[in-house]
N, C-alpha and C positions, 0 to 999 in steps of 0.2 A: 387576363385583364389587369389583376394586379401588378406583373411585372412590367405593362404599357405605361401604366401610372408612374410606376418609380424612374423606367426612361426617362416620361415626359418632365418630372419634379427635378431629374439629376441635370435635365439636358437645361431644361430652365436656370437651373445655382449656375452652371458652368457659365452660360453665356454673360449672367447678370452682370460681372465684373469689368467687363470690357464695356458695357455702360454705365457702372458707378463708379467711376475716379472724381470725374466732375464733377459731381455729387457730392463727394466725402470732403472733394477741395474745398467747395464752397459752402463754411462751416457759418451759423448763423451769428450774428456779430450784435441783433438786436429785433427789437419785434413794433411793429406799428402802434400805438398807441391810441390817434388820433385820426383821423383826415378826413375835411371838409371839402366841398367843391368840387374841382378838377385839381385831384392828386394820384401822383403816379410814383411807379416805381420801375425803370428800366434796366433791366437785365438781358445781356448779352443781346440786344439790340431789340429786345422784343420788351416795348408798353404794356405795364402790367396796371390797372388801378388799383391804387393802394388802401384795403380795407386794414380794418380793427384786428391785432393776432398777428398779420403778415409779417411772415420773415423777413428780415433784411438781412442782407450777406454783401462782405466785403467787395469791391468792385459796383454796385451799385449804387446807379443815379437817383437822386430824390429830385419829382417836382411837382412845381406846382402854380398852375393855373391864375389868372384876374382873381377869380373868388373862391382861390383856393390859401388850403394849412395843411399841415401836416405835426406832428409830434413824436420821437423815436425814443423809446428807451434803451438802452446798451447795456450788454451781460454786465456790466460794472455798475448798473447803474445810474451811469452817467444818461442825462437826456437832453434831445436835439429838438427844438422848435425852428418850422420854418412858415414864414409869413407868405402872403401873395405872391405870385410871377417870380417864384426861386428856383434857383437849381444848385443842385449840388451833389459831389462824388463823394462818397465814402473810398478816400484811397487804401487805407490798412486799417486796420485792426487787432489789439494783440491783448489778451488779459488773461493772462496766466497765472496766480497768486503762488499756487506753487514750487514753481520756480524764476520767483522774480523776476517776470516780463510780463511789461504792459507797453502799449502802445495804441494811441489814436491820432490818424491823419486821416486830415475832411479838408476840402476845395469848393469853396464857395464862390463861383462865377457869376451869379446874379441876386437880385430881392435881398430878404433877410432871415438873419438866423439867431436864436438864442440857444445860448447852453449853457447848460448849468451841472458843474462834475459829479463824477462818482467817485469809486474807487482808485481809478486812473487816476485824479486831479488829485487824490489826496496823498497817494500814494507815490506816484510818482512825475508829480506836475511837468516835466521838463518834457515827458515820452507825450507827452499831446500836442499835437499841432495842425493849427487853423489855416489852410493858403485862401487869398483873395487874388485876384489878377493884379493886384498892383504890394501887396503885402502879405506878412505871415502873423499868426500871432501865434504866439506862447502864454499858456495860460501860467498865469502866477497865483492867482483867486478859485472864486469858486464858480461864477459866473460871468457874465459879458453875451451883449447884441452887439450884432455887427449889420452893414446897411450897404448891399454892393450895385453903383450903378453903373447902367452899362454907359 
């Protein structure tokens, strides 16, 4: 019986790897803070609704509804508000203190967003950047809203 067990544990470890790469890939970049209404979080094509705690990870759409919000904190720190009928990608992510790499790129396609920096912005303000369908922004400050219609 016992040496069934240690099979069935060894036979378990072997296979797990071949479904955790994904996994390990998609390292968590900031965690929900807030969200009211109709708010969501889409990952890899599958509608998630975004409660209080929820991980956020790099590649991930934030949205949100008529009478929806939302609020993200980021490992730096840094935090993302977004108002009514928004959407938006968290393209990259990168906050490394250790070896001097930081990085935040976010694409804001509709509604509104506010952020206000962390670590990233103070650290290395130039590695953060905003796209809109018609602009980019670079953060110089500490905070800024932005207003995208379609």
């Amino acid at each position: 019986m016992k040496s069934m067990l240690f099979v069935m544990v060894l036979l378990a470890l072997l296979s797990a790897p071949a479904s955790c790469p994904a996994a390990a890939a998609q390292e968590t970049v900031g965690v929900v803070r807030n969200a009211t209404g109709a708010a969501t979080v889409n990952r890899g094509g599958q509608v998630i609704p975004a409660a209080v705690g929820m991980n956020v990870r790099e590649g991930d759409t934030l949205g949100t509804g008529l009478d929806g919000s939302m609020g993200i904190i980021f490992r730096d720190n840094s935090t993302l508000s977004l108002g009514p009928d928004s959407s938006l990608v968290i393209r990259g992510f990168l906050f490394s203190p250790a070896e001097g790499k930081f990085g935040l790129w976010v694409r804001i396609s509709r509604g509104t967003m506010a952020y206000l920096s962390g670590l990233i912005g103070k650290l290395a303000p130039a590695s953060a950047r905003f796209e809109t369908p018609v602009a980019s922004i670079g953060i110089r400050g500490t905070r800024f809203a932005v207003k995208v219609e379609e």
